[in-house]
N, C-alpha and C positions, 0 to 999 in steps of 0.2 A: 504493500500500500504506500509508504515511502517513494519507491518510485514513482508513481501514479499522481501524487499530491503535491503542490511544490515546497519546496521547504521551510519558505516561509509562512506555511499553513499547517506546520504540521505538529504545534500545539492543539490543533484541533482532530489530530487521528482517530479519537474515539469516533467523530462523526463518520465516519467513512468503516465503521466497524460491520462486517460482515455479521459476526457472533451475534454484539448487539442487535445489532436489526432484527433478527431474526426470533429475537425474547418477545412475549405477547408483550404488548403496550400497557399503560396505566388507563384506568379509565379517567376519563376528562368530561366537560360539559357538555361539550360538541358528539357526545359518542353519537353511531349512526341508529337512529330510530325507525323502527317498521312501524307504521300506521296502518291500519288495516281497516278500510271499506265497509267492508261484509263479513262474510264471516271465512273460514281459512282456507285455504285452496286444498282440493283434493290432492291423496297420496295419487302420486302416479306409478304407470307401471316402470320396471328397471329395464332401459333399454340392452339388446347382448350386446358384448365387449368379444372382439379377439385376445388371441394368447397373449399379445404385446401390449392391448389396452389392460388388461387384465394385470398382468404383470407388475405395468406402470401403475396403475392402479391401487394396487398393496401396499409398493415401497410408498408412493407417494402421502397415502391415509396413515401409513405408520409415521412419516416423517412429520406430517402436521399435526399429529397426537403427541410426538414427544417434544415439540415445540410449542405446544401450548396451544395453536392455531383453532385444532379441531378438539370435539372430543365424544363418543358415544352420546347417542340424542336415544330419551322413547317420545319424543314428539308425535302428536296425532296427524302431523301431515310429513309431506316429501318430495323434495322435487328429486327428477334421475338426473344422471351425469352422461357426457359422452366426451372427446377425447377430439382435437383438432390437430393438423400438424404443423410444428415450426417450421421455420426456414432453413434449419439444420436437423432435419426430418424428426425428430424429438416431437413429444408428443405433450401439450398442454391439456390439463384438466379443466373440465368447464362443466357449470351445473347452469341445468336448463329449470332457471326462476322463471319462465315466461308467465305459469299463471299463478304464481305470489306477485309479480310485477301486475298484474292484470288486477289484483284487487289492494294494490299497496295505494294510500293515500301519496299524492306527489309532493315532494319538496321543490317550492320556484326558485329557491335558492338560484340567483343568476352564476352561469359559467360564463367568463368574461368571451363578447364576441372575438374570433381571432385576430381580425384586420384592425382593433380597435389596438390591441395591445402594440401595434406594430407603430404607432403614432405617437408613443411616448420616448422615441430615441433619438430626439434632436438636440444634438450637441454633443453626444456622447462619441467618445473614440478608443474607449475599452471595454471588451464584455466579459464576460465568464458566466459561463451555465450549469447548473448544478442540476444531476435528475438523481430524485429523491429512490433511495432502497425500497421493494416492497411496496412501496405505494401504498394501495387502499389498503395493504396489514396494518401497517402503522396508525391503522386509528381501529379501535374497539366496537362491535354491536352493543346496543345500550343495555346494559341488565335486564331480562325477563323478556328480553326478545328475542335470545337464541334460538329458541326452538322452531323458532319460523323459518330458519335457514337451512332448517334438516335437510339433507340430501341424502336418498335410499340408494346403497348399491347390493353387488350380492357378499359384501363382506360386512355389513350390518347398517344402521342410520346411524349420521353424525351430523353433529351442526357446528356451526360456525362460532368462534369465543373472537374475532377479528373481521374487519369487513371483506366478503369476496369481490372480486370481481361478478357481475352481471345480474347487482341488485340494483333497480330502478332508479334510486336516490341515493346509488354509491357518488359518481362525479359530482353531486351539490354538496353533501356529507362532506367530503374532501377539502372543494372548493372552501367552503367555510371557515373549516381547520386553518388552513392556509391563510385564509383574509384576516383569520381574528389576529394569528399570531404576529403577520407581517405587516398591520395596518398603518403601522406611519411612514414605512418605509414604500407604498407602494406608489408606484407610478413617480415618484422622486429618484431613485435607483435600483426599483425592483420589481418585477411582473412576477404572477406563475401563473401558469395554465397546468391544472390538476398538478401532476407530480413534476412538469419541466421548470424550473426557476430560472430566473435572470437576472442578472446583475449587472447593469450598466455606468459607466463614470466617464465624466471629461478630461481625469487623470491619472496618472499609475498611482500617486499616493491617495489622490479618492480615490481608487478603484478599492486598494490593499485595504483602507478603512472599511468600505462597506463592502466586502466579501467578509473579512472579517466579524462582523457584527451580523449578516446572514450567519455565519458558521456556529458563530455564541447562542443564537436564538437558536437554530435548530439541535444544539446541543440540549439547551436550558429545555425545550419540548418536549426531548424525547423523541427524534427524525432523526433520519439518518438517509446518508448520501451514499451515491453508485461510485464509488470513484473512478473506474475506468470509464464512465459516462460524462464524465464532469470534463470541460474543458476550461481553462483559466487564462485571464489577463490576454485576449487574442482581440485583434482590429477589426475580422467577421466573424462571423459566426454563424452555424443555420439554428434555426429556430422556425416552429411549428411551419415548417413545409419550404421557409426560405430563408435567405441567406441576409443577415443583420451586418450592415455596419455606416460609419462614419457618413458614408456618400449617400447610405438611404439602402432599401430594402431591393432584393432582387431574386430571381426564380435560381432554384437550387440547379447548379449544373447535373448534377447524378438525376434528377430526372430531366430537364432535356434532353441528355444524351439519351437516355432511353426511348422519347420519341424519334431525334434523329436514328437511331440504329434500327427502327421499327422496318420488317423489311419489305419487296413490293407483296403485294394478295399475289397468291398463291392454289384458293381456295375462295369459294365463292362466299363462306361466312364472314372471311376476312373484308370482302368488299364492300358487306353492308358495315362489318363495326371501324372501320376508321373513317371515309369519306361521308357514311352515314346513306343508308339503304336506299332513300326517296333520289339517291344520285347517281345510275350507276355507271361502275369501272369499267372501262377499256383497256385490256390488256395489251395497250399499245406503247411505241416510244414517246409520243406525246403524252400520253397519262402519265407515264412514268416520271416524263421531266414536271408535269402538273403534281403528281404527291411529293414529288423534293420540294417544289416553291411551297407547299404547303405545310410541310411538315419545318421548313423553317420560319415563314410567315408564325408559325404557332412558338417558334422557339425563341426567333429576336426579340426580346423585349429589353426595352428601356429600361434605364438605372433609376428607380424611383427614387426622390430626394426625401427628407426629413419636414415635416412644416414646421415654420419657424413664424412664430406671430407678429414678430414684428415686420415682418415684407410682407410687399404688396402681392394681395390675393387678387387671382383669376379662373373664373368660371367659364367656362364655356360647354355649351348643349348642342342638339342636335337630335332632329326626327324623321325616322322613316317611316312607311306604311303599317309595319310590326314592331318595332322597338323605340327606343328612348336611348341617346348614348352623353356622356357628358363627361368632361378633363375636369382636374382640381389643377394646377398651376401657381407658380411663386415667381418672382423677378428678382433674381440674384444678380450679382456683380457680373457675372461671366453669362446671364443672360437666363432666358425662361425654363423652368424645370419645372418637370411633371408631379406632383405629387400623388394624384388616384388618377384611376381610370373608374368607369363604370358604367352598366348598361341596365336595362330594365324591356323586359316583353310587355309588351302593351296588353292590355285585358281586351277582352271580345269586343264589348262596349265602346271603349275606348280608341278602337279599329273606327269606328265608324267618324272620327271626328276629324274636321277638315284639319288642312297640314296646319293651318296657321295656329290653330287649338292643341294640336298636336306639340307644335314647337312651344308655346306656353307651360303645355302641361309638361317638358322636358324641361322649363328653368324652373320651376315650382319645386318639380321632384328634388331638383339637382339642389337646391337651396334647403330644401327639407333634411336631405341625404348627408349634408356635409356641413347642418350646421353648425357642430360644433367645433369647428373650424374657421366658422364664418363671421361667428357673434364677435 
């Protein structure tokens, strides 16, 4: 872990403690609460497992038994479990809550939208990202409502003493934990979205300060961090699907190149799912040079900039007979930079209204859309 952590952090090693993590949590205010509708979802039947589900299946129930996770349930209900496979063919466990989710009351608890959080990094020229160990374990089911997490396999029923994955109101449960404990620090030098944390600074010794005082709190909690996930003190970074830094937000290379690598169709299912079915492919040299311009058309994009409030803001809209499109825009020194893009399908109704109504109704939107930007 030493080498993973830099050394200037490594007064806080316990955080990054695999061990720890791994101990069931303390119960806190926030623990996750099932609310129940109706009344409690029927036992379901135990779906079959092969010899490898099966397998994984024992060690994995014995390992969450002597970790405190799970533990024998005689609850009157149960959801079954079935078995998905990783990306390094390994097999994840997952219990199918679909109808305890069906009669569970909801928590609105907001999960912050993702394009909102990406608007809080102007100015900033260091980041480090910390994704949390364990995740939804690290927080408790609330007392006396274990038994609704029963999951029935054919090696007996167990519930849950930690939150699973794939209950209705795990990601607000979460979310919450997260806001209580980091609330002064958010949106000043810090975002998360569920278990990915950010930490952003305009310099290496802010930076070293508030990583630092992240790393205190999630000690002082009781979280704990991935450390081979964690990246520190870097100029970009990706974060939720793109790539953060100094100059402004941009699409993740590792997935563009996946569309440019995408190869010509092949097969005729191929033809309906990339150009899109209502279009069809010519397996010609013309088409071919037409899915290159296209597949980079989809890949060029623009360096999005930061907004910065004190320059001059620029809106511009624009309508066609189906949609609605509209720029956000700034006037920097070196000249106009993009800040959002955005488009909107026009509703049924709405088709029917002349362009000029059309084009109103795309600066209304567009003023609605980005006003807090705007004010």
């Amino acid at each position: 872990m030493m080498k993973v952590v830099p050394s200037v952090y490594h007064q806080y090693l316990d955080v990054f403690s695999k061990v720890k993590a791994e101990k069931i949590p303390p119960h806190r205010a926030c623990d996750h609460h099932i609310g129940l509708e109706g009344s409690l979802p029927p036992v379901e039947v135990i779906y079959c497992l092969s010899n490898q589900e099966s397998d994984t299946l024992k060690a994995q129930i014995s390992e969450n038994v002597e970790k405190g996770f799970i533990q024998p349930s005689s609850s009157s209900t149960g959801a079954p479990i079935l078995f998905v496979k990783k990306n390094d063919d390994g097999l994840r466990l997952c219990v199918d809550y679909c109808k305890l989710n069906a009669v569970t009351r909801k928590n609105k608890y907001p999960v912050p939208p993702m394009n909102q959080l990406l608007t809080v990094f102007n100015g900033s020229s260091i980041f480090s990202k910390i994704n949390l160990h364990g995740a939804y374990n690290l927080l408790r089911i609330k007392e006396g409502d274990e038994h609704l997490t029963c999951f029935r396999t054919k090696y007996g029923s167990h519930e849950h003493l930690v939150m699973p994955f794939g209950l209705t109101n795990a990601p607000a449960s979460f979310q919450n934990l997260l806001n209580d404990i980091f609330y002064d620090p958010l949106d000043i030098y810090f975002v998360v979205y569920l278990n990915e944390i950010m930490v952003f600074s305009k310099s290496e010794e802010e930076h070293f300060t508030h990583v630092s005082t992240v790393l205190a709190r999630l000690r002082a909690n009781n979280l704990f961090a991935k450390g081979s996930k964690c990246l520190y003190h870097v100029s970009s970074v990706e974060y939720l699907g793109d790539v953060v830094s100094s100059e402004g937000p941009k699409m993740d290379q590792a997935e563009v190149q996946q569309i440019l690598n995408w190869p010509p169709p092949r097969k005729l299912k191929f033809t309906h799912k990339f150009p899109h079915k209502r279009f069809p492919f010519s397996h010609n040299e013309e088409a071919l040079i037409q899915l290159h311009q296209l597949k980079e058309t989809f890949t060029i994009s623009p360096i999005l900039s930061h907004f910065d409030p004190s320059l001059p803001t620029i809106v511009e809209t624009d309508a066609s007979d189906y949609a609605l499109g509209a720029v956000l825009s700034q006037i920097y020194d070196s000249g106009k930079h993009t800040i959002a893009f955005d488009s909107l399908k026009l509703l049924p109704a709405e088709l029917n209204y002349e362009i000029h109504a059309k084009e109103l109704l795309g600066i209304v939107w567009a003023l609605k859309y980005w006003r807090a930007f705007l004010l």
